[in-house]
C-alpha positions as CSV (number, residue, x, y, z in Angstrom):
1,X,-50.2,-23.9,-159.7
2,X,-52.9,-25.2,-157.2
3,X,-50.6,-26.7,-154.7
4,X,-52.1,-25.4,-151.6
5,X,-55.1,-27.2,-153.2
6,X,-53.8,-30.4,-154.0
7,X,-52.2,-30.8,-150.6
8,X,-55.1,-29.9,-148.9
9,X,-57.5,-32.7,-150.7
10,X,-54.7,-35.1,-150.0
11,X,-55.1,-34.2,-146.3
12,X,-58.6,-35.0,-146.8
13,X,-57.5,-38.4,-148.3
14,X,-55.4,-39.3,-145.5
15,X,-58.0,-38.6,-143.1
16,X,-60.8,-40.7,-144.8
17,X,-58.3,-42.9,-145.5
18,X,-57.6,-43.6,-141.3
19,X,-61.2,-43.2,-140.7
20,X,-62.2,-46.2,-143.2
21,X,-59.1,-48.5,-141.7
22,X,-59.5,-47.4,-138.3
23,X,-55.4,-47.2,-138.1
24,X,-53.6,-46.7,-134.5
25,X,-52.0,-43.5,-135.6
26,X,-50.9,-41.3,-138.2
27,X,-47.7,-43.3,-138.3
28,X,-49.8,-46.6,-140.1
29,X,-51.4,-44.5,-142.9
30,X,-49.7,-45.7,-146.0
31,X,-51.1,-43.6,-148.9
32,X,-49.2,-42.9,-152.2
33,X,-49.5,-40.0,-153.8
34,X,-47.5,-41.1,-156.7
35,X,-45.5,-38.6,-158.6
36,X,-47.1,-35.9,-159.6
37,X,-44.5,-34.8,-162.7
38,X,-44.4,-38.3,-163.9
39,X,-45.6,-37.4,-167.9
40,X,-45.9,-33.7,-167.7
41,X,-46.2,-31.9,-171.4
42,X,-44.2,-28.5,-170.9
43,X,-46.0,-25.6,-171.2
44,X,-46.4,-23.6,-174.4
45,X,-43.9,-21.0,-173.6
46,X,-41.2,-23.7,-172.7
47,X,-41.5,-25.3,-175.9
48,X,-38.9,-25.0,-178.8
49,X,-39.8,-21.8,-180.8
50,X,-40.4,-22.0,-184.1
51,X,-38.7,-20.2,-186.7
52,X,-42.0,-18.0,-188.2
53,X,-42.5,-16.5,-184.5
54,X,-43.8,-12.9,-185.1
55,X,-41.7,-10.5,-182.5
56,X,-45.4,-9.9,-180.3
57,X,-45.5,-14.0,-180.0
58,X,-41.7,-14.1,-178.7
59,X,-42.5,-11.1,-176.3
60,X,-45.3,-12.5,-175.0
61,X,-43.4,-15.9,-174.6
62,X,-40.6,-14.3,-172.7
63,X,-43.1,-12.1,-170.3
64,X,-44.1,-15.9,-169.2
65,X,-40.9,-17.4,-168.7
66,X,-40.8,-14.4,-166.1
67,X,-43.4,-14.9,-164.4
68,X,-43.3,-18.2,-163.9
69,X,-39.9,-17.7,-162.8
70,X,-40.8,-14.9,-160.4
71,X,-44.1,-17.3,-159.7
72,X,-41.6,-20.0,-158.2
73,X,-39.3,-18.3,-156.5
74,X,-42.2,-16.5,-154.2
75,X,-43.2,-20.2,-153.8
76,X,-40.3,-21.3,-152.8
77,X,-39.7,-18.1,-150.5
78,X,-43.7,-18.6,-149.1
79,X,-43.0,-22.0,-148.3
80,X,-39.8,-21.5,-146.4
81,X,-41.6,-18.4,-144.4
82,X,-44.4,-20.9,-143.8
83,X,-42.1,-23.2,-142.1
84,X,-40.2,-20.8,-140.6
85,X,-43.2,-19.7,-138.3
86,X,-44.5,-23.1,-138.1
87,X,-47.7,-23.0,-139.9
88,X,-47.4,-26.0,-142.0
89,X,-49.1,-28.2,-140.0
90,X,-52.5,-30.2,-141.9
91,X,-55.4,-28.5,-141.5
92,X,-56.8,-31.2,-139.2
93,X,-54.4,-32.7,-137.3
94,X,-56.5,-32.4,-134.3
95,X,-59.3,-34.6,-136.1
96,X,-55.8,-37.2,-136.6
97,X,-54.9,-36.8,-132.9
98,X,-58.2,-37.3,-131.1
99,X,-58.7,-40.1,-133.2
100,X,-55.8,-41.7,-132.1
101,X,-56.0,-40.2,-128.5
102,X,-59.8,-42.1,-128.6
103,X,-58.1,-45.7,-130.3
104,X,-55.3,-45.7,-127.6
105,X,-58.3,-45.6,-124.6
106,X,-60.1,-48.1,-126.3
107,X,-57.1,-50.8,-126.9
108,X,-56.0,-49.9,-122.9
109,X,-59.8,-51.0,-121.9
């Protein structure tokens, strides 16, 4: 799972993306991200298991069920603590808000 990642180039996105148009605030930056489990295969382990499946194989698949469970609950539990101390805010907002800050002194000129 890369979301940290993902979220963080899509941040970058957004800010080229209001840099190119030139937009009056964060508000009039329309990008879609579209959806990112739109046509997901599941993964190996979540797959039907086959009737041949030596015991190792069915261990092995079971020890990944876990951890992706345990995997998504700390998350899910990292996200909420994230919000909880207010730390989710992008990376740089303060590139966003100067822009605007520098658009709204032009337009008053």
């Amino acid at each position: 799972m890369a979301t940290h990642t993902v979220m963080d180039e899509r941040t970058k996105a957004a800010l080229k993306v209001a840099y190119q148009q030139g937009v009056g605030g964060a508000e009039d930056v329309d990008v879609d991200f579209g959806d990112d489990d739109q046509n997901v295969e599941p993964l190996w382990f979540e797959q039907p298991v086959p009737d041949d499946e030596t015991a190792s194989v069915t261990a092995l698949r079971y020890t990944c069920k876990a951890g992706a469970g345990v995997l998504h609950v700390l998350d899910t539990v990292g996200e909420w603590l994230a919000a909880f101390f207010g730390i989710t805010t992008p990376r740089y907002q303060y590139v966003l808000d100067d822009l605007i800050a520098r658009q709204r002194e032009v337009e008053r000129a």
